[in-house]
N, C-alpha and C positions, 0 to 999 in steps of 0.2 A: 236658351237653347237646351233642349233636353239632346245628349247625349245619346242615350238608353233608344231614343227614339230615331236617330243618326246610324247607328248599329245595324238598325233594319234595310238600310239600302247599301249594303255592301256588296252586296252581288248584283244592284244597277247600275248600270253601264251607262245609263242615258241622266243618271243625277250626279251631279257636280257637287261635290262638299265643300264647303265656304272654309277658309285657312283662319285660324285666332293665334294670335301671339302677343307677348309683354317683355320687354327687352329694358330692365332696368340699369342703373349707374353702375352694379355689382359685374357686368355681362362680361368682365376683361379675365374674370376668374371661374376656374372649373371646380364647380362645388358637386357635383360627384364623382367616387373613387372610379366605378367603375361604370359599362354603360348600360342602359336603363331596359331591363326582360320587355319585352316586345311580344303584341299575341299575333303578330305577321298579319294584319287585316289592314284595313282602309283606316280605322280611329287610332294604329298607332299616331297617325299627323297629329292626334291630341296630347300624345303623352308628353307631361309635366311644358304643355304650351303658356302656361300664364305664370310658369317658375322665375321670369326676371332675369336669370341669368342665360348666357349662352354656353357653349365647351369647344375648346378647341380640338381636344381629345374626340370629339362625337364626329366632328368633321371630319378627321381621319377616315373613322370606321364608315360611313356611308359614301365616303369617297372609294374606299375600300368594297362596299359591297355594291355599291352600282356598276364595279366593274365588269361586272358576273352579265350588263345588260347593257350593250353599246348604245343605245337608243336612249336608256334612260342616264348613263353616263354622260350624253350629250347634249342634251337638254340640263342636267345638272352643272356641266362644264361653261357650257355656253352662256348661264345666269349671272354665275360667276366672273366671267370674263366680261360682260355686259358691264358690269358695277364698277370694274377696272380700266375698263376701255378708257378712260381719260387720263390714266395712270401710266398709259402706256405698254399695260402687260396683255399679250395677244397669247400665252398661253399657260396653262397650270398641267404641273401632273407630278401623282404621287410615288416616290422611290421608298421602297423598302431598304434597298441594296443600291451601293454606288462601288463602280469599279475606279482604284486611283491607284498610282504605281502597282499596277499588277496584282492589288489588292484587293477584296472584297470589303471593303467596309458597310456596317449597319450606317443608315440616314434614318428611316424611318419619318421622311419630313416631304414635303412640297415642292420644288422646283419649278420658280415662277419665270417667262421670259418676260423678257421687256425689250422691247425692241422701239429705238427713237434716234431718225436722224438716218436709217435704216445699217442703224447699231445694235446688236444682239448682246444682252445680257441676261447671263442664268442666277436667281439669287434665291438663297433659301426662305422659305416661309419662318420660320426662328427667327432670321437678325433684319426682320421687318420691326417696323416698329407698331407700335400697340394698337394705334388708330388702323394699320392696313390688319392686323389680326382681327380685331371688334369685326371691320365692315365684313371680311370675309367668312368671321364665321356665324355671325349675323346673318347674311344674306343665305350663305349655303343652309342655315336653320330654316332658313323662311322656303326654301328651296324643296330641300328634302320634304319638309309638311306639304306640299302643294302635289308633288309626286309621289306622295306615300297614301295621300288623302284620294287624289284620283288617278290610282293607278290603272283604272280601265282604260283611260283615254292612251298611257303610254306607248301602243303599238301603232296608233296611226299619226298622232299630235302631240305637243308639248302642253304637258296640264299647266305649268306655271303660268302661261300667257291667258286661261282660259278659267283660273281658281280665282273668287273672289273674295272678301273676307276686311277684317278690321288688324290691324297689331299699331300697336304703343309702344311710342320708344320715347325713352326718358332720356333728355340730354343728347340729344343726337350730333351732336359737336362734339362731344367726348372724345379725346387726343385726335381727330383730325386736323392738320394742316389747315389755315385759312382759305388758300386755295379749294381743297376739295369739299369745306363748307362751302362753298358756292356752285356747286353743283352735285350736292350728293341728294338732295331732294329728288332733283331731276334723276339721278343714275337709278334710285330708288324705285320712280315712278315708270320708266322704263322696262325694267325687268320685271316689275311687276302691275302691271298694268291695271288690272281690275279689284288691286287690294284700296284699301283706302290705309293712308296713313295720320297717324296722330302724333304729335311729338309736342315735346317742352325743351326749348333751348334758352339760352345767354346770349346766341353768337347775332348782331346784326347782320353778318353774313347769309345765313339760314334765313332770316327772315327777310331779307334784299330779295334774295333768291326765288 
């Protein structure tokens, strides 16, 4: 795939850019400090796409700046919550600020619900454990490139459903529950309908599945 030649259809509307990604065993840790200069065009969806690792820290920030765009917020919320739906969480959203005894405390963190049994529970994105961090911020990775790649479609469609493409994921049972190896293929293949996936696993479950 030449790049350089990808460049040239940023202002067609009518071409679709195919999504590439590589998600290796490292992807549980943010190996940059800060987040990565961006030239605001269509090929940001490429930058540092076959770096292996994911960030939790970057999920923030594009959670943070799709706010700015309810439509493309919704489509990024809705992906998310697509991957989760068996987990039971029907909704996510980002607090900078939480008010408690009449306090203004900093969170700066996620607020997931979970509703099961139609029991409402708010829990932080922090005291999840590693498996629910990876897949979410994995998916939202995979999310953001599909929306950032075709952002022409954003005003009347969800590109996510309509971006096709290849990503690799190494180990894809990594800290997930047994249970949710048995359907994260599927959760995967759902959200992302037109990507093609590749993986290397251990789990018989994964490969039941």
């Amino acid at each position: 795939i030449d790049l350089y030649e990808l460049t040239n259809y940023e202002n067609n509307k009518q071409v679709i850019l195919p999504m590439f990604a590589y998600y290796g065993i490292h992807r549980t840790y943010d190996k940059y400090s800060k987040f990565p200069k961006l030239t605001h065009t269509r090929t940001d969806g490429y930058t540092n796409c076959l770096d292996a690792q994911t960030s939790y820290s970057f999920f923030k920030e594009w959670f943070r700046t799709f706010e700015q765009n309810p439509h493309v917020l919704e489509c990024f919320k809705t992906t998310i919550l697509k991957c989760l739906a068996s987990e039971h969480i029907v909704d996510i959203e980002y607090k900078k600020e939480i008010e408690m005894d009449g306090k203004v405390l900093r969170l700066d963190d996620f607020i997931l619900t979970k509703k099961n049994n139609g029991v409402e529970e708010h829990i932080l994105m922090n005291n999840l454990s590693a498996g629910y961090k990876i897949v979410c911020s994995m998916v939202a990775d995979m999310a953001y490139r599909c929306l950032q790649l075709n952002a022409p479609l954003n005003e009347h469609d969800n590109p996510i459903e309509h971006t096709y493409g290849l990503v690799l994921i190494d180990e894809l049972d990594m800290h997930l529950h047994p249970l949710w190896q048995r359907h994260i293929v599927n959760d995967l293949m759902h959200c992302f309908p037109k990507i093609q996936f590749i993986s290397t696993t251990h789990s018989p479950f994964i490969v039941q599945s």
